[in-house]
N, C-alpha and C positions, 0 to 999 in steps of 0.2 A: 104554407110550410110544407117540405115533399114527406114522405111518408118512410118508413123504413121497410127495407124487405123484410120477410122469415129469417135470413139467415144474419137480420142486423148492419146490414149494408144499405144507405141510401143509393138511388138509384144514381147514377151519374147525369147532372145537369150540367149545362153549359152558361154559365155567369159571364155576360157580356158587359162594357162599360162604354155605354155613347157618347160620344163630344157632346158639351154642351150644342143646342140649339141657337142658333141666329135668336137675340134680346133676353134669352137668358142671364143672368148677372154670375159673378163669380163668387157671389156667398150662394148660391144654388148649386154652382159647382161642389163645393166643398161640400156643402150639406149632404149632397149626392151620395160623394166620395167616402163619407163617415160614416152613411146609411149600407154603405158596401164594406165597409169593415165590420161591423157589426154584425153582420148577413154570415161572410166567412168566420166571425167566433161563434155565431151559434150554433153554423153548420158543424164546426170542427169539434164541438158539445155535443151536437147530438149523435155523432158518428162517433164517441168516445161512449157517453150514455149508451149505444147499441150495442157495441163491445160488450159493457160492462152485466147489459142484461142477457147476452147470449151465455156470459160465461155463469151467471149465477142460474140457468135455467140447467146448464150442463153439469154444474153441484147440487141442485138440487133433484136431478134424475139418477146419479152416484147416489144419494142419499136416501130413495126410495128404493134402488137395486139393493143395497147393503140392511133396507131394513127389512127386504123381502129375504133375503136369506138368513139373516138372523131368525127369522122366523120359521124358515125349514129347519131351522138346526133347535128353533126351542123346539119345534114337534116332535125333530127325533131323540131328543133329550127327554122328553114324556115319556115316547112309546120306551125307550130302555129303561127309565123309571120302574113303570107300571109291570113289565118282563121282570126286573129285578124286586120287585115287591113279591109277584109270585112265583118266585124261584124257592123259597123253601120247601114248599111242598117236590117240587120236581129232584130239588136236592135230597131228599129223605127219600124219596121213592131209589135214587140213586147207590147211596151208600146200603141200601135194604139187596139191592142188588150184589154189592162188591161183596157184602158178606155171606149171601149164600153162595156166591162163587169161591170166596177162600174157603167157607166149609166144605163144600165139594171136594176140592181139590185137598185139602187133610184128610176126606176119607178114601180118596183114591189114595195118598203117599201110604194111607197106614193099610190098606188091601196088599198094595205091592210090596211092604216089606212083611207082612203076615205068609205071603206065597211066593218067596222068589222061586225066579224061574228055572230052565235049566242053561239056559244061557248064562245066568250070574256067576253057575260053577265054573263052566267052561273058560267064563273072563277070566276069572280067579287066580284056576291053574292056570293061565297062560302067563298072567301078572306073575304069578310067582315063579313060573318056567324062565321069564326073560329077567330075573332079578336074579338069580341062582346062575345063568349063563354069565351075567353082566360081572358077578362076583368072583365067579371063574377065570375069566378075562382079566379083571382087574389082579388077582392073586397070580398068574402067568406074567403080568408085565412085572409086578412087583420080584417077583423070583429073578428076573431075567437081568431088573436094574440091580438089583442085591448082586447078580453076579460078576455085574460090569464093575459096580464097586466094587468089588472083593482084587478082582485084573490090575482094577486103576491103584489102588493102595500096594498089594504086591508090587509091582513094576515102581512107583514110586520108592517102596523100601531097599528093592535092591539099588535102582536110581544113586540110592542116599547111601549105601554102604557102599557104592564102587566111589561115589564123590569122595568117601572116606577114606577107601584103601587108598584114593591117589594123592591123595592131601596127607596121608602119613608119609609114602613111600615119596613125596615130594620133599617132608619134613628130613627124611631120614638124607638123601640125596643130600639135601643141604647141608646137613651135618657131615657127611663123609666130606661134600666139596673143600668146606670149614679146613675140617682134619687135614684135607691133602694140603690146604693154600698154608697149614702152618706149617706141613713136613717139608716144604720145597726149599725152606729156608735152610733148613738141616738134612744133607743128603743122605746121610751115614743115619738116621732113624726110621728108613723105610724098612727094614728089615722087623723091626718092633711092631709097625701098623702092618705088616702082611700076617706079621704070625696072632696081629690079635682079631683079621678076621675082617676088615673093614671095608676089602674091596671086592667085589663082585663082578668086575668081569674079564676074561680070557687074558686083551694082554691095554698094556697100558703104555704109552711114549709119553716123557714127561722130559721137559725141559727145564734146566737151570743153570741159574748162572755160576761160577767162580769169579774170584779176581784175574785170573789169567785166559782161560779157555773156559770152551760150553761143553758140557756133558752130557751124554743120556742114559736115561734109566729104563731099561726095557725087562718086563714083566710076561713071561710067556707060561698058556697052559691055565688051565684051572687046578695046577698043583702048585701053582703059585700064591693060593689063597694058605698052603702052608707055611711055604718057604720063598723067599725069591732069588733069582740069579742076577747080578750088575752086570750087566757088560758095557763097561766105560768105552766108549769111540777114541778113536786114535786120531 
């Protein structure tokens, strides 16, 4: 039977199959024949069996790496143990330290405010020199905006009294327009609205009609706001 390599491989042989011999019979043949298929299952077994052991040698060298690290890691699992067990002592020597460090430092705060310095003055007034200017500043702008409002309200008031005069003197306009559109109908009563004051300015041409011819009414002078003259067209 051949042997396997290291690496689980049989070597390669060469399986030949001879003619029967001159007086050999044919149940020898076969016999032969059958003894050679059984040769090729065992071989095709054992080269599966080699397989099979290459691979459980490669699992079970995984399984000795992983137990060899497990066991660096329980080590260093002890050594921090064993550190963490004697850690209180190094912790109390610790906090023995923070606290004469903060009492240090409360008898320095309370030294330096027992003797401020002359620098502290000096900050002081300066603090209070740029607080007094900044106030200053602020009271200058405040005066200046007070002033602008005081501009902007005026100018709006008279704004609002000229909208006024002209919205009266509009009102009145329309009222005299009124007065005229009803005298036009009646020529002969122009006389009545000059003397009571209604028209205001210099001269006036007005048209109207009759039933037979057109007429005009012509108003001359600002002494016409007393009295008027007709002069009817020819």
């Amino acid at each position: 039977m051949p042997r396997s390599n290291p690496e689980g491989e049989l070597p390669h042989q060469v399986w030949t199959l001879e003619p029967p011999t001159e007086g050999q019979g044919w149940d020898d043949a076969c016999f032969t024949l059958s003894m050679w298929d059984e040769i090729t299952t065992l071989r095709s077994q054992l080269r599966t069996q080699a397989q099979v052991t290459v691979l459980m040698s490669q699992a079970v060298q995984g399984l000795m790496e992983d137990r060899e690290r497990q066991r660096c890691q329980i080590d260093d699992l002890e050594e921090e143990l064993g550190r963490l067990r004697g850690a209180p002592d190094g912790r109390a020597s610790l906090e023995q330290q923070v606290e004469d460090l903060n009492s240090e430092l409360q008898n320095l705060r309370r030294q330096v405010q027992a003797r401020p310095g002359p620098g502290e003055a000096s900050v002081t007034a300066l603090l209070r020199q740029e607080l007094q200017n900044d106030r200053h500043l602020l009271w200058e702008e405040y005066e200046t905006v007070r002033g602008e409002l005081k501009l902007l309200r005026d100018q709006l008031g008279q704004q609002q009294e000229l909208l006024l005069r002209q919205m009266a003197e509009a009102r009145q306009a329309q009222a005299r327009s009124w007065k005229v559109g009803v005298h036009l109908k009646d020529p002969y009563s122009w006389q009545g609205v000059i003397s009571e004051g209604h028209l205001e300015m210099g001269l006036f041409v007005l048209l109207w009609t009759s039933s037979d011819a057109f007429s005009t009414i012509q108003i001359e002078g600002w002494g016409a706001l007393e009295k008027g003259s007709f002069c009817p067209l020819p």
